[in-house]
C-alpha positions, 0 to 999 in steps of 0.5 A: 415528479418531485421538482415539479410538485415541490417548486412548480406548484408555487409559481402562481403564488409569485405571479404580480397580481395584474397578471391574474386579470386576464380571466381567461388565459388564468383559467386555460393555464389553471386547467392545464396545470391541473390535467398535469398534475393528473398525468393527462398529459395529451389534454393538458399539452391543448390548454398550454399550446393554446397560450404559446401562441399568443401574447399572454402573462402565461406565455413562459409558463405554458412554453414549460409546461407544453415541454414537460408534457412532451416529454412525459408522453416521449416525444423528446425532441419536441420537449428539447425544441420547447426547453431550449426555446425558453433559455435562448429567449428567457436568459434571464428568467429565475427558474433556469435552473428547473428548465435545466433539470428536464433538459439534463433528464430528457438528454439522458433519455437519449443517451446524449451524455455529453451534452447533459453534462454541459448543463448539468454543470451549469446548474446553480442549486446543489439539490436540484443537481443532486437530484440528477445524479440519482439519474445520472448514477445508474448510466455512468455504471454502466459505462466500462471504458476508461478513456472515455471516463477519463475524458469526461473527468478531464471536462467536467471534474466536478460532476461526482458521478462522473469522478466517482466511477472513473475514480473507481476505474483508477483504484484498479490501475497501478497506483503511482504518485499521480493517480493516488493525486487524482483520486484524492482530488476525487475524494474533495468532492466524493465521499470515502463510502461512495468511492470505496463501495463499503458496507457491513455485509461485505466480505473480503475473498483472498485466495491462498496460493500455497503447496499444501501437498495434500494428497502426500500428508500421510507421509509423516516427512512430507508433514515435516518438511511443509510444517511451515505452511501449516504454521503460515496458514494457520495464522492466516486463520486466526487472524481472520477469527481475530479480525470477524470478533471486530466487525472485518471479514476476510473470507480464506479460499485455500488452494493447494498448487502442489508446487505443479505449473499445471496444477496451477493453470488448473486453479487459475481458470475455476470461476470461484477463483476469478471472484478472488479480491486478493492472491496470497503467494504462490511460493516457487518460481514457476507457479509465481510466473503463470499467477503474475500473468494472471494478475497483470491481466486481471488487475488483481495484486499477488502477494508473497509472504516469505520472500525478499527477492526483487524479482518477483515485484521488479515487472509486475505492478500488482506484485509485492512482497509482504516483508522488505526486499532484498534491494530495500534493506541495503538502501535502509541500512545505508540512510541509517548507516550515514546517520549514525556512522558519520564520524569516520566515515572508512568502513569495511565490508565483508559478505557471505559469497552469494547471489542474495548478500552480493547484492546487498553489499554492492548497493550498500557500498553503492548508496554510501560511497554517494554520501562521502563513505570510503571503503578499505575493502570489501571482501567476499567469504566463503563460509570455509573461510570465514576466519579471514574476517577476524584475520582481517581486522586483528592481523598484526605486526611488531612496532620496534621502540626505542627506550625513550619511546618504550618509556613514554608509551608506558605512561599512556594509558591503554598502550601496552610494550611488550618484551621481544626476544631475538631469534639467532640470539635468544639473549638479545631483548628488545622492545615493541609495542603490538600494531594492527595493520589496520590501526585503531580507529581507522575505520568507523564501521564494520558490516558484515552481509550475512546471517550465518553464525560463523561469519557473525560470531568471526565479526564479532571476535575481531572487534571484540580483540581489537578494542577500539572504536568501530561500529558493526553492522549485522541482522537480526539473527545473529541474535539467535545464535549462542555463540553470541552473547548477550553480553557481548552484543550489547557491550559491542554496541552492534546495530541488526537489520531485521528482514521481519522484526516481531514484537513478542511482548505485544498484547497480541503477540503473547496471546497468541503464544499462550494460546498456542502453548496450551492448546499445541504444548509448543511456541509458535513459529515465525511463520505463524506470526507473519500469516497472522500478520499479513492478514491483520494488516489485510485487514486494517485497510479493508476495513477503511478501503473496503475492496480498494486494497491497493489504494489503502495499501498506497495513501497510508502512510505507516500501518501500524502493526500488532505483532509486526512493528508496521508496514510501509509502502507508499509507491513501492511494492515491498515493505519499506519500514525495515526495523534496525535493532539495538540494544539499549538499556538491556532491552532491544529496541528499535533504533531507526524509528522516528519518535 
């Protein structure tokens, strides 16, 4: 008994010197006290009870120890009665607090919880609570019901034990903006390591989810057509390799879903599976269905690798995609759009006709009509069509001009009067000046929804032709496109949204090229460097969360990536950091990043 030994054995030390000449009740107690000490604790309870009847300078001190004694031999009632019979009597005595300490002790005994929270929060001395939690810790981790520990929490906030493990409880919920408030008042009064269950031999299982089609892989096509798997995989692994060399280990648990519903049901009810931390993918919509079941049910977060499509995530709190989705980019491009496109605020908007860019340009137009845009129109496009956007933009007409304005036109520098000729009468001269039906300068900016070539390369002639002010708005694969020209990009200025921006020149990125080169004779894949992404940026939270992902993944603020620029998600479930790119200086860098 370390408070006993520690401080009970110092009160005689204290005791007034007049309160040593009753000689007798000195050598009752002293016996007592020494009995136990020799846990004969049925012999000392004679010697203590002897002095509680009667009126004796040891009185207080026998009452506590007679109740000590009880309690050692079980009878914990009979130590409860004796405890509290010297708090109601003694309020005022200095040791309360170790009164206090076997009470709280001998409550837990009875599994009276509530009751010993009560006293335990009125204990003064922090060691002798600490103490307690040692005894109240393996109690409380037993208890699995939330709302009983969210009750507890709401009476008695400053109990750690308590708020450690309804703190653990609220890491499995879906976090929003009070639950990621609760958990870090939480973490005032408990530590990271204690909250977050972190240690060196941990290791992170993360269960992959993908159509490996593994019985099919003799067939030289199938191999083709599912390379991009390969590459997603192949980068999921070198990143753990990466991640192992600096101390965090993620563990892969490949499962091939064959894109087969049943296949899937199969692997979600193995044993192994349900040991999983976190679900990469599935891919199809199918499997996507019965794996977001699972993970609403089992409180575990899915995430997809390659897609941007709203649905996934719309329903389901521990869905997310790992690049931004389709409705963040429309939103990401307007913020930066309103900042950078507000000198003339009428705009254009061309997109490709289908569900995905629809959707874009419809909460674009949404978002910046909000903010004072005006839009000429906006057109849908069809890829056979896709000359209606330079028609649109650089469609003209024959301004005739008198000779007096002829004249004064020709002095103004970048204006041009043309020679027109007559139809009936070929003799007949007249003078015009070229005129867009959308004049110069009319409107700001250009955004055409669409990552295809035709439509990009049609945008780009138009104000290319036209020669005035007008800003254009794009993605960041027009930049792929030899149709396009450097040149060309950079004189027209054009900004471009990237779904998945990779750093190519960062440290890692080039060795993970090299490596690929000389060990495969081929470049890399983007799809390898968004599976070496995803579980580089697995990694740098569990490495701070330890198996807390969620609640890393929501009280960072910005990840900083190593092949991808970053992540950013706060209460979102998709990636709201979406690089928009420029030129600038003949480098492409990102536009919208705050220094």
């Amino acid at each position: 008994m370390k408070i006993n030994k520690t401080i009970f054995q110092l009160l005689i030390i204290f005791l007034p010197i007049h309160l040593l000449f009753s000689q007798n009740s000195y050598e009752t107690y002293i016996k007592g006290k020494k009995l136990f000490y020799q846990k004969k604790y049925s012999e000392a309870i004679v010697h203590f009870d002897s002095l509680v009847s009667t009126n004796n300078e040891f009185k207080i001190y026998s009452i506590y120890y007679s109740g000590l004694c009880d309690f050692n031999l079980n009878k914990f009632d009979n130590s409860k009665k004796k405890l509290e019979d010297i708090i109601f009597n003694y309020p005022s005595w200095p040791q309360l607090d170790e009164v206090n300490y076997w009470l709280v002790r001998l409550l837990l005994e009875k599994n009276e919880y509530e009751s010993s929270f009560r006293i335990l929060s009125g204990i003064k001395s922090k060691d002798i609570k600490d103490q307690l939690y040692e005894f109240l810790d393996p109690k409380i981790e037993k208890i699995n019901d939330f709302n009983k520990l969210r009750k507890w929490y709401d009476v008695y906030p400053k109990n750690n034990v308590i708020a450690k493990y309804f703190g653990r409880k609220l890491l499995n919920e879906p976090l929003d903006k009070d639950i990621i408030s609760k958990i870090k008042n939480i973490l005032s009064n408990v530590s990271e390591e204690n909250l977050f269950i972190n240690s060196d031999d941990y290791i992170f299982k993360v269960a992959i989810l993908l159509p490996f089609m593994y019985n099919e892989n003799d067939n030289l096509s199938i191999m083709k057509k599912n390379k991009f798997i390969t590459d997603l995989y192949n980068g999921m692994r070198f990143a753990t390799n990466h991640l192992d060399s600096i101390g965090v280990k993620i563990k892969l648990y490949p499962y091939d879903t064959k894109r087969d519903p049943e296949v899937v049901k199969g692997i979600l009810k193995s044993s192994l599976f349900n040991t999983m931390n976190l679900i990469i993918g599935p891919l199809y919509s199918s499997p996507v269905k019965l794996v977001s079941q699972y993970c609403l049910e089992n409180k575990i977060f899915m995430i997809n690798p390659l897609s941007s499509n709203n649905e996934i995530i719309d329903n389901n709190k521990y869905a997310m995609l790992f690049l931004p989705s389709n409705k963040t980019l429309a939103i990401k491009a307007a913020e930066y759009a309103k900042e950078k496109f507000n000198k003339n605020k009428n705009a254009i908007i061309f997109y490709e006709n289908n569900k995905v860019d629809s959707l874009i340009a419809s909460i674009y137009q949404n978002k910046m009509e909000a903010n004072g845009f005006n839009f000429i129109y906006k057109q849908k496009v069809n890829l056979e069509d896709s000359r209606l956007i330079l028609d649109s933009l650089t469609n003209s007409y024959e301004l005739m001009l008198s000779k007096q304005e002829a004249d004064s036109i020709n002095n103004i520098e970048g204006r041009i009067v043309k020679d027109g000729r007559g139809i009936e009468k070929l003799d007949t001269i007249y003078k015009y000046e070229e005129k867009f039906y959308i004049d110069d300068d009319s409107i700001g900016h250009v955004f055409t929804v669409s990552s295809n070539s035709l439509l990009s390369s049609n945008t780009l002639s138009a104000v290319d032709v036209r020669n005035d002010t007008i800003s254009v708005l794009g993605f960041n694969e027009w930049l792929e496109y030899d149709v396009n020209t450097f040149d060309q990009l950079k004189r027209l200025d054009v900004s471009f949204i990237s779904r998945k921006y990779i750093n190519l020149n960062s440290e890692i990125s080039s060795f993970i090229k090299d490596k690929f080169i000389n060990s495969y004779g081929e470049i890399p894949s983007d799809n390898l460097f968004i599976g070496f992404g995803i579980i580089n940026m697995i990694g740098k939270i569990i490495r701070k969360y330890g198996n807390y992902f969620q609640f890393g993944l929501r009280n960072e603020n910005f990840i900083q990536g190593d092949v991808f620029e970053g992540f950013q998600y706060d209460y979102m479930n998709d990636n709201q950091f979406v690089p928009i790119l420029k030129i600038i200086d003949s480098e492409l860098k990102i536009d919208n990043q705050e220094e």
